[in-house]
N, C-alpha and C positions, 0 to 999 in steps of 0.2 A: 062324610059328605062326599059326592061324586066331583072328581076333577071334571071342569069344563075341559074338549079337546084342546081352548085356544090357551090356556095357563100352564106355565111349565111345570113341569115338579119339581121342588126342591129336595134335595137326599140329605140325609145328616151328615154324609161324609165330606158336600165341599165346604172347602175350609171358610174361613168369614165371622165373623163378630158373632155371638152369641145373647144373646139377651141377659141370660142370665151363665154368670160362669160355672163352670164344673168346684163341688164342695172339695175344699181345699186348695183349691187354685184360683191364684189373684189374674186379673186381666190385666194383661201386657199395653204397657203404653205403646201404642202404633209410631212407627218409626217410618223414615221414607225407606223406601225402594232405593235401591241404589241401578243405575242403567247407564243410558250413554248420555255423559253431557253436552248440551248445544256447542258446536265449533265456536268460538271468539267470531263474532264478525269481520273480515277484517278491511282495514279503515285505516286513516291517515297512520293511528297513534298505535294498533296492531300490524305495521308494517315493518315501522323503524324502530331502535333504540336510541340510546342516546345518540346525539351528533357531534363527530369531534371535529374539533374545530381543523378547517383547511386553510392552508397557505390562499394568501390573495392572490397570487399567480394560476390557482388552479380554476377558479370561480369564474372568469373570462372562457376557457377552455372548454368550461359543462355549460355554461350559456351558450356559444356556439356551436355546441350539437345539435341543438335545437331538439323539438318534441319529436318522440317515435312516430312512426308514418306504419298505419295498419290499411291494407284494401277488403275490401269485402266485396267481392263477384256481386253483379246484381242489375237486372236488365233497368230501362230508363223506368219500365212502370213497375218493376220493384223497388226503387231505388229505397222508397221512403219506406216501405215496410222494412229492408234493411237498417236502415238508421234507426227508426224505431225499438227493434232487437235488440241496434248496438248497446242503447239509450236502456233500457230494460237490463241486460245482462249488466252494464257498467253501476246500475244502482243493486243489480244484486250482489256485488261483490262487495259494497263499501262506499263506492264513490256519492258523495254527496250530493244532489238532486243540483244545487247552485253552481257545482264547477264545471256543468256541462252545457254546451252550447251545440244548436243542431242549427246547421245551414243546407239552404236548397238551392240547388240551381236552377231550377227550373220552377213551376206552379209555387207558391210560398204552401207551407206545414199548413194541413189540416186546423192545427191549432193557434197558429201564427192570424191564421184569416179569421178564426174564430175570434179571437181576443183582439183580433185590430177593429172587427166592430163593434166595439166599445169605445174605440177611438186613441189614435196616437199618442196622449199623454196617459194614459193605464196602461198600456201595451209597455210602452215604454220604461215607465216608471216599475212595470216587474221585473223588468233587466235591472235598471240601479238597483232592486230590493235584493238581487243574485241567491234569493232563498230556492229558486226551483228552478228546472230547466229550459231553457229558453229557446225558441225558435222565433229564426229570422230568414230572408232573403241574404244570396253572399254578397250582394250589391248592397248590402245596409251597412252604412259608413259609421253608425253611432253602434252597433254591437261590438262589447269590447271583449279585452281578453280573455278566457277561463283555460284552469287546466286541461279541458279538453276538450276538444271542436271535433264533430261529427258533421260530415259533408254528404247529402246526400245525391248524387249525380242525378237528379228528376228530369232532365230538359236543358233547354239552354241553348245558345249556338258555341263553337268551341272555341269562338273568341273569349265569351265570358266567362265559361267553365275556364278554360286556361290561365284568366285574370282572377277566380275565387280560389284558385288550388293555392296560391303564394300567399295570398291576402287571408286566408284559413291557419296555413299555417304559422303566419307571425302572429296569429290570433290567440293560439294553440299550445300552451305553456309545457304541458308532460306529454299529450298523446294529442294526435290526428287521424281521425279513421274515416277514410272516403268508402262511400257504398255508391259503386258506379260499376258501368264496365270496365273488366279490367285494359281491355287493347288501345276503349278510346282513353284513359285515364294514364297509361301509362306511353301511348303517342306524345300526349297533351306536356304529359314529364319530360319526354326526354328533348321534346321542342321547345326548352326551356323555361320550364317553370319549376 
């Protein structure tokens, strides 16, 4: 029979299961492959070992370091594609979608506006449920704390941006990362906040 041009040929020599086995030889239970196994994800419980136990005196000490402070460059209309990213790489590394909280300063989140029209008791009540990431305005007095608060510098005047960098970070349990400019963000720091 003529092969059609679009059907491949098959040759006997590549290797592959056989219908019927060669006389005298039994067929091989198929075994896995062996290659490279997936990385551990890592995550709370891929970070640490055990915990030993610390002096009470030390515990005062790691609470007033307060959470790491990370900047991300980023103009007033990128602000929020930055946070975004941050928000993006922070879930591919492990962190859980609940322990993160994004604030604007300026326009509220895409999705902040999206879900407030549904109305303020839904909106709201996804923040108590803390299963996903939440976006808020920095002027939202009922957003509470999570391990880690993403600021995105959108707007604002620099009285209020001045007033969300503090109030972000008493918010802000392990990490803080503002995506703003860096000159006005770090003006705004060194003029006391």
């Amino acid at each position: 029979m003529p092969l059609i041009p679009e059907e491949p040929q098959i040759h006997e020599s590549v290797p592959g299961p056989r219908a019927v086995p060669a006389p005298g030889r039994t067929t091989p239970t198929p075994r896995p492959v062996p290659g490279p196994r997936p990385a551990p994800r890592p995550g709370p419980a891929a970070q640490r070992g055990p915990v030993p136990a610390r002096p009470a005196a030390a515990q005062p000490a790691a609470a007033a370091a307060g959470p790491q402070i990370q900047l991300i460059p980023a103009s007033v209309q990128g602000a929020l594609d930055a946070a975004d990213e941050a928000v993006d790489l922070l879930l591919d590394t492990g962190r859980a979608p609940g322990e993160i909280l994004v604030l604007t300063t300026g326009d509220p989140h895409p999705w902040a506006a999206h879900e407030l029209s549904f109305g303020e008791a839904s909106y709201w009540a996804q923040h108590d449920a803390r299963d996903d990431v939440f976006y808020a305005t920095a002027d939202a007095d009922r957003a509470g704390a999570r391990p880690v608060v993403v600021v995105a510098v959108n707007g604002g005047a620099d009285e209020a941006v001045a007033g969300a960098l503090p109030a972000a970070m008493a918010r802000a349990g392990a990490l803080l990362i503002v995506c703003g400019d860096p000159q006005r963000v770090n003006a705004l720091i060194s003029a006391g906040v």
